[in-house]
N, C-alpha and C positions, 0 to 999 in steps of 0.2 A: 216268712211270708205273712202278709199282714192280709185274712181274709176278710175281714170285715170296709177294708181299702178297696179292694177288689168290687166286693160284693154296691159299695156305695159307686166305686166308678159305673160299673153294669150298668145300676140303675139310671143313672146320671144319664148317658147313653141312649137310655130308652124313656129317657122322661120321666122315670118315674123317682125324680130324687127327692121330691115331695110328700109320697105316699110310702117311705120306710115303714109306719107306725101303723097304717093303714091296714086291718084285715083286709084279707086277700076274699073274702068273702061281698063285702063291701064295696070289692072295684068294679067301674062298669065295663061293659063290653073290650072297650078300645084298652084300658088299663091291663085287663087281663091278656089282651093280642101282646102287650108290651113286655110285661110279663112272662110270657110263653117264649118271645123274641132273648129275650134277656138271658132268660134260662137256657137256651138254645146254645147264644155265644158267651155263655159262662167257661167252656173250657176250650174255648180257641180253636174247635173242630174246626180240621182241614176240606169239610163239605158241611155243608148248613141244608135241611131239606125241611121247605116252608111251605103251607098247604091254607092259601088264603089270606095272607100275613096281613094286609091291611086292612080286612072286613072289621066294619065296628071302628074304624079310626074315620076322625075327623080331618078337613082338608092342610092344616096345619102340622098334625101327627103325621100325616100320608107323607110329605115330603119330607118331614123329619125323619124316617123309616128309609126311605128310600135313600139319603144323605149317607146315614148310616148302614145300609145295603154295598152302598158303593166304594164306601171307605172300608167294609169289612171285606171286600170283591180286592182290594188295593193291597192288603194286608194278605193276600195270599190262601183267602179261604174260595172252595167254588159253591155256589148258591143255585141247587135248584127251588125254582119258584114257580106253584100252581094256582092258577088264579082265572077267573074269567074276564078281570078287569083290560082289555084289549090295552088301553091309552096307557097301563101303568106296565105292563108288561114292553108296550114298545118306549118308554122312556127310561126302563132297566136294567134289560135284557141285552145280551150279545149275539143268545141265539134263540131260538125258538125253536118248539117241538107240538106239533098236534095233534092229538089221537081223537079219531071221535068212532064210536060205538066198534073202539076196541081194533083200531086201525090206526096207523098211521098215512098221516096226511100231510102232513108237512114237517120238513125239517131244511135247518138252514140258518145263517147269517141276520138278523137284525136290517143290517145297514146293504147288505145284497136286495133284501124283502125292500126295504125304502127305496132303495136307487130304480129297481125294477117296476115298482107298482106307485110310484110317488105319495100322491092326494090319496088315491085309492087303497090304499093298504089295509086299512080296517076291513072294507067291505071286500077285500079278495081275503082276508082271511077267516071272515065267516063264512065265506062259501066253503072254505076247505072246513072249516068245524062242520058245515052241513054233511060231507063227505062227496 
């Protein structure tokens, strides 16, 4: 087993095949989200549980992330994802779950939520984060 193979695909993965050399001290925000990500899917865990994943990434990193979410989703791994980003949650999500002040408020389908609430989906699911 060649770890350092490994260790270069990872990064490769998350972008960061550039900053090997780089103190981890040194990297900005969005490097370290990748970082974190990378470390994450370093051992092929069959649930990945992500708390924010794109904060600090740029709009180029954002879909490279989510690319790579989908393909790791393909691969047979399941992804929970916490995030307040509405738009990025409904372009990578299957399901949805919302707790607000320690309640559940909604649970359910993606594409049920779409079909049901069409345009309006953002603003029916803030009301349910309202409770």
């Amino acid at each position: 087993m060649d770890v350092k193979a490994d260790i270069d695909k990872i990064l490769s993965l998350v972008g960061l095949d550039d900053a090997k050399s780089k103190q981890v001290s040194k990297f900005s925000l969005g490097m370290k989200q990748r970082l974190a990500i990378a470390r994450g899917i370093s051992h092929k865990p069959k649930m990945l549980l992500l708390d924010e994943p794109i904060n600090g990434l740029d709009p180029v990193a954002i879909k490279d992330i989510r690319e790579l979410f989908i393909n790791i989703k393909k691969n047979g791994t399941t992804i929970i994802l916490s995030s307040h980003i509405l738009s990025e949650i409904l372009q990578t999500a299957e399901s949805i779950v919302i707790i607000s002040n320690g309640n559940l408020q909604q649970l359910g389908s993606i594409d049920t939520l779409k079909e049901q609430h069409r345009d309006e989906i953002e603003n029916y699911l803030i009301e349910r984060m309202r409770g």
